[in-house]
SETORTOR-980147 format. One line per field, with one value per residue: residue number from 1; x, y, z of N, C-alpha, C, CB in turn; residue in one letter. Coordinates in pm, 1 decimal, decimal comma. Glycine has a CB too. Example, Ala and Ser with C-alpha at 12.3 -4.5 7.8 and 13.67 -1.06 7.14 Angstrom:
residues 2
resi: (1|2)
n_u: (1319,0|1285,0)
n_v: (-569,0|-225,0)
n_w: (780,0|708,0)
ca_u: (1230,0|1367,0)
ca_v: (-450,0|-106,0)
ca_w: (780,0|714,0)
c_u: (1320,0|1290,0)
c_v: (-330,0|3,0)
c_w: (780,0|787,0)
cb_u: (1130,8|1408,4)
cb_v: (-447,3|-59,8)
cb_w: (904,6|572,5)
resn: (a|s)
END
This chain:
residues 77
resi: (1|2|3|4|5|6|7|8|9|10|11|12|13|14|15|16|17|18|19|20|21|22|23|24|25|26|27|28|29|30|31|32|33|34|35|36|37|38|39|40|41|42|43|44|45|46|47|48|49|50|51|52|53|54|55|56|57|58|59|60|61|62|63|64|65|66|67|68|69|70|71|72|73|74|75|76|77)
n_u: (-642,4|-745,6|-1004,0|-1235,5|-1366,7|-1678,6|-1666,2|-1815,7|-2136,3|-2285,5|-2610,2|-2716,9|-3006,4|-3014,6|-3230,8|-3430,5|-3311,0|-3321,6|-3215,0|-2960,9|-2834,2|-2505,0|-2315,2|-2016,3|-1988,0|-1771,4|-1655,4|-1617,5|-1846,6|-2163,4|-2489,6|-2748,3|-3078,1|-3403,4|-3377,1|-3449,5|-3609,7|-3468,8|-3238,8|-3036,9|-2783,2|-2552,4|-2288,0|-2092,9|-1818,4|-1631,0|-1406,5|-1180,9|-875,9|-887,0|-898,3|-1225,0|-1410,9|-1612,3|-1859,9|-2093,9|-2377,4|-2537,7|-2854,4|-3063,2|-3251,9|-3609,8|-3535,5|-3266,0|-2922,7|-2709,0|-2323,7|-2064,7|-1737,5|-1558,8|-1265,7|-1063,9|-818,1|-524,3|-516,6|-324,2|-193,2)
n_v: (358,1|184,3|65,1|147,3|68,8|156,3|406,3|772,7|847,2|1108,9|1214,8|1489,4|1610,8|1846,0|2088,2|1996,9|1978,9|1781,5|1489,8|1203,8|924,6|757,2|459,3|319,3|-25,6|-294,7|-387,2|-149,0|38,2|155,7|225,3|377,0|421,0|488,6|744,9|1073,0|1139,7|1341,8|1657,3|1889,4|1635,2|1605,0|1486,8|1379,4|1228,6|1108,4|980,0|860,2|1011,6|1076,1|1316,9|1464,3|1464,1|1608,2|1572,7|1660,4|1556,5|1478,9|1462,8|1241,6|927,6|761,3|382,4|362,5|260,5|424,8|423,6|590,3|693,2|773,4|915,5|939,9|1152,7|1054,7|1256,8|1562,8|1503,6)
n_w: (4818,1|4944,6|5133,4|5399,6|5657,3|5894,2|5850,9|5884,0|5695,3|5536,4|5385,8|5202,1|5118,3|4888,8|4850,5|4986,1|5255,0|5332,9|5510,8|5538,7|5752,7|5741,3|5804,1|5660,4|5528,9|5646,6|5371,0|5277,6|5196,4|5195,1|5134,2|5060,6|5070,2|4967,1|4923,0|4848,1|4526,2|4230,9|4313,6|4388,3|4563,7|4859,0|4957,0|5208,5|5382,2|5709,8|5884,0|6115,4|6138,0|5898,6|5613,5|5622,9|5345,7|5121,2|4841,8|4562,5|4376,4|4151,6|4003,3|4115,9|3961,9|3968,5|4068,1|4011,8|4081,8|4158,8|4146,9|4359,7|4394,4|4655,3|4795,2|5047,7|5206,6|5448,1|5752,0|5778,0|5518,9)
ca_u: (-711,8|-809,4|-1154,0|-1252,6|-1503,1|-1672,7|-1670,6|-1957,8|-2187,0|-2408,0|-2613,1|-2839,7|-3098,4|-3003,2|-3292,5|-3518,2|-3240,7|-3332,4|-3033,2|-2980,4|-2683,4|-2495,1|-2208,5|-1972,7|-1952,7|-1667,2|-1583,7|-1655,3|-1964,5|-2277,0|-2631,0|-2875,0|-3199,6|-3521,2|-3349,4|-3603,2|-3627,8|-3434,1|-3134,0|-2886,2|-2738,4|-2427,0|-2248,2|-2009,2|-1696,7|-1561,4|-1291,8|-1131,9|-730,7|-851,3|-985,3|-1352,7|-1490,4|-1803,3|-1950,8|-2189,2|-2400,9|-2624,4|-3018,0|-3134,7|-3391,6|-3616,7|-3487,4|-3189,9|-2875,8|-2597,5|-2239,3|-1963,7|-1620,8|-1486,1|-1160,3|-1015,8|-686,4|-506,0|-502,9|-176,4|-115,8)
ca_v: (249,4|72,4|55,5|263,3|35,6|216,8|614,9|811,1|898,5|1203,5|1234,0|1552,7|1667,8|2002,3|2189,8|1997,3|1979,2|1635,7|1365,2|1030,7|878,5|589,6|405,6|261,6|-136,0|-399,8|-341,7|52,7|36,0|196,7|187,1|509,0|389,7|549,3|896,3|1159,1|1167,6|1463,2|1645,5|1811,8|1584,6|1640,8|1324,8|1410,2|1118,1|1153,1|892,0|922,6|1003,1|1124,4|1448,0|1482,6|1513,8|1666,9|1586,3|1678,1|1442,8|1574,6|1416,5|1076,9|857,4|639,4|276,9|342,9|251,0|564,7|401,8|690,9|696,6|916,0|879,5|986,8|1081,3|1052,2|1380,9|1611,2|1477,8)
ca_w: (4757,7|5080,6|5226,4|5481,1|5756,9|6008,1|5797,1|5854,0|5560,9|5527,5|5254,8|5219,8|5001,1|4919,6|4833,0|5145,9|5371,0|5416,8|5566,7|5605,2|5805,5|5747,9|5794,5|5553,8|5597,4|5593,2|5273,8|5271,0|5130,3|5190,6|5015,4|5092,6|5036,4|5033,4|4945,3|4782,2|4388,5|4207,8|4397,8|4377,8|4679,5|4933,7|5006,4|5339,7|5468,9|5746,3|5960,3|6203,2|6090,4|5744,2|5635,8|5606,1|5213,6|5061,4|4690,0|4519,9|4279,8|4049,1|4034,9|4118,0|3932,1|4025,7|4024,3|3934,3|4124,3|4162,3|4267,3|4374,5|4475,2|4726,7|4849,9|5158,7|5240,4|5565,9|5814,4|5779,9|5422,8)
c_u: (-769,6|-945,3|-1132,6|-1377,1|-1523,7|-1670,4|-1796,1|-1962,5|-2301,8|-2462,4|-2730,8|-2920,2|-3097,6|-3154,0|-3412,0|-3462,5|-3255,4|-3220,0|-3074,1|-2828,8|-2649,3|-2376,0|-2097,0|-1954,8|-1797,0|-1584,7|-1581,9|-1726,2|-2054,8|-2364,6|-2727,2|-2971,6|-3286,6|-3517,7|-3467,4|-3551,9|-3583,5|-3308,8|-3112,8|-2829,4|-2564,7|-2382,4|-2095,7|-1981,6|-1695,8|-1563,4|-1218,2|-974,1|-735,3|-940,1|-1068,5|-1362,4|-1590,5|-1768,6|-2027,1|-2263,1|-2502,6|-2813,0|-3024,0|-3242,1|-3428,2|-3614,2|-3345,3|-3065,4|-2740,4|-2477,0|-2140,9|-1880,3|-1549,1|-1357,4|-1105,8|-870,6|-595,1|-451,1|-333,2|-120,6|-159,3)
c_v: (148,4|96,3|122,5|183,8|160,4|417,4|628,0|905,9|966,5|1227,5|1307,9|1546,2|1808,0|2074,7|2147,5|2012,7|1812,9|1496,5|1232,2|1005,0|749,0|560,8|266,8|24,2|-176,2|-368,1|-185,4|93,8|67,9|227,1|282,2|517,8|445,7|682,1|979,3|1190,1|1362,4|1513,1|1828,3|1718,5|1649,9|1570,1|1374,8|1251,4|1194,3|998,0|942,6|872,8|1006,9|1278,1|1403,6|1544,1|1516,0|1628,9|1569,7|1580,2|1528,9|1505,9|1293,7|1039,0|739,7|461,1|235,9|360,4|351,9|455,5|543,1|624,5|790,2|812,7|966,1|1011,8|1097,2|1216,9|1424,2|1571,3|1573,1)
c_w: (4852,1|5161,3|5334,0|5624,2|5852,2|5979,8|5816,4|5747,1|5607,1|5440,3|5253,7|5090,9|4975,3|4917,9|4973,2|5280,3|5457,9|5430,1|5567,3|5616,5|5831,1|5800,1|5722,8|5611,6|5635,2|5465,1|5225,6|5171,8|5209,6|5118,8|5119,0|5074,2|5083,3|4996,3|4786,9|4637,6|4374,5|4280,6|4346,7|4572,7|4718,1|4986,2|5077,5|5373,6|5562,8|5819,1|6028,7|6169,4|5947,5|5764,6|5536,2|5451,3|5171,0|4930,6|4660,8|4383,0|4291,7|4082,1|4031,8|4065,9|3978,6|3993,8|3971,4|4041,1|4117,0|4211,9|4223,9|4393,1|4535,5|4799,3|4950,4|5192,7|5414,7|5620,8|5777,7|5634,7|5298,2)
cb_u: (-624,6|-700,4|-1208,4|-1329,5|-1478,5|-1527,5|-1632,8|-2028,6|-2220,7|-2401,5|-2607,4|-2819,1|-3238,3|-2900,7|-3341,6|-3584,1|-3305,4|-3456,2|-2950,7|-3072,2|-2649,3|-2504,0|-2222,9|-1790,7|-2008,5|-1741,0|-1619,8|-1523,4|-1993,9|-2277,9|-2702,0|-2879,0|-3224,0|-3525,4|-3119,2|-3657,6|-3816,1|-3540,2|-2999,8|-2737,4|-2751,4|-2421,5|-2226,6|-2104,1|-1529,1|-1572,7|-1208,9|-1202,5|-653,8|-926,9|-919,3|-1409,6|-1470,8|-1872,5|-1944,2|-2164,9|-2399,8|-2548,9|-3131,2|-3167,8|-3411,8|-3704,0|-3558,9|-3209,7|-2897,7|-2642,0|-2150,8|-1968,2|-1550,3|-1617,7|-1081,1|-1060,2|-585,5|-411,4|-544,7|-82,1|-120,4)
cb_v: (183,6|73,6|-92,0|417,0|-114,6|140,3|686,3|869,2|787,4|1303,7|1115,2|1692,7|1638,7|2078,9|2207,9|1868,5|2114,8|1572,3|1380,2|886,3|934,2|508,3|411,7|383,0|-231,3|-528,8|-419,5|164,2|-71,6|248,9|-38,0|610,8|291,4|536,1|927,1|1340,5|1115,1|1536,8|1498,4|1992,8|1413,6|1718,3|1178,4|1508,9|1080,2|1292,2|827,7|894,7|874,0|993,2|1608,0|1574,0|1483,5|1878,3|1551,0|1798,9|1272,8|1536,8|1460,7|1026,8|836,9|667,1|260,6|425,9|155,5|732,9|222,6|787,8|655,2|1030,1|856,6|915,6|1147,9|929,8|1363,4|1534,7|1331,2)
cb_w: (4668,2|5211,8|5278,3|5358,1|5865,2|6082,0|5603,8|5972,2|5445,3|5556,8|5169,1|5265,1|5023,9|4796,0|4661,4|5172,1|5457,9|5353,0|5768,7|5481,1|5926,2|5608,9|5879,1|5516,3|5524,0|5562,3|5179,9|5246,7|5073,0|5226,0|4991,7|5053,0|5047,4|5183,6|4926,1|4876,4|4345,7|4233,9|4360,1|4322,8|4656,2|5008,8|4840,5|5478,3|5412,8|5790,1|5895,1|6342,9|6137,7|5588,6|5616,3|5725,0|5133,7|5067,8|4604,7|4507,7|4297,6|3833,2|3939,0|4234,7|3809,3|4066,4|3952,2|3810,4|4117,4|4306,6|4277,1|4460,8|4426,4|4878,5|4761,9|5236,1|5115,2|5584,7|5989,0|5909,6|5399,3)
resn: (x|x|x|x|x|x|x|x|x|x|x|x|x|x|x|x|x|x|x|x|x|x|x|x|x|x|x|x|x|x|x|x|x|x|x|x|x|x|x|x|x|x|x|x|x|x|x|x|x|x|x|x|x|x|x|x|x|x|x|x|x|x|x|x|x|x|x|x|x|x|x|x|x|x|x|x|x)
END
């Protein structure tokens, strides 16, 4: 349940292959702007001392604000 600063975020476009890379803030938040209408997308964590998670989110419209939650949990657990 604790924020995550400092995770990197991958977020493709499956069918163009097209990325954009972020990184989560302060409060472990990130905002992906700009990303290409339609999907399906591939939204990749990873931290360092958790293991790395992929999901998938379905189609984006335009104007319209998506929030997720991925959770992470710590390596070896």
């Amino acid at each position: 349940g604790n924020p995550i600063p400092g995770a990197s975020v991958t977020v493709t476009h499956q069918p163009s292959g097209t990325r954009s890379e972020l990184t989560t803030d302060a409060a472990g938040n990130f905002n992906a702007s700009g990303l290409r209408l339609g999907g399906p997308f591939i939204v990749a964590v990873a931290a360092a001392g958790y293991e790395a998670v992929q999901e998938e989110i379905g189609f984006l419209a335009a104007g319209q604000a998506q929030r997720i939650g991925i959770a992470l949990a710590a390596e070896g657990k």
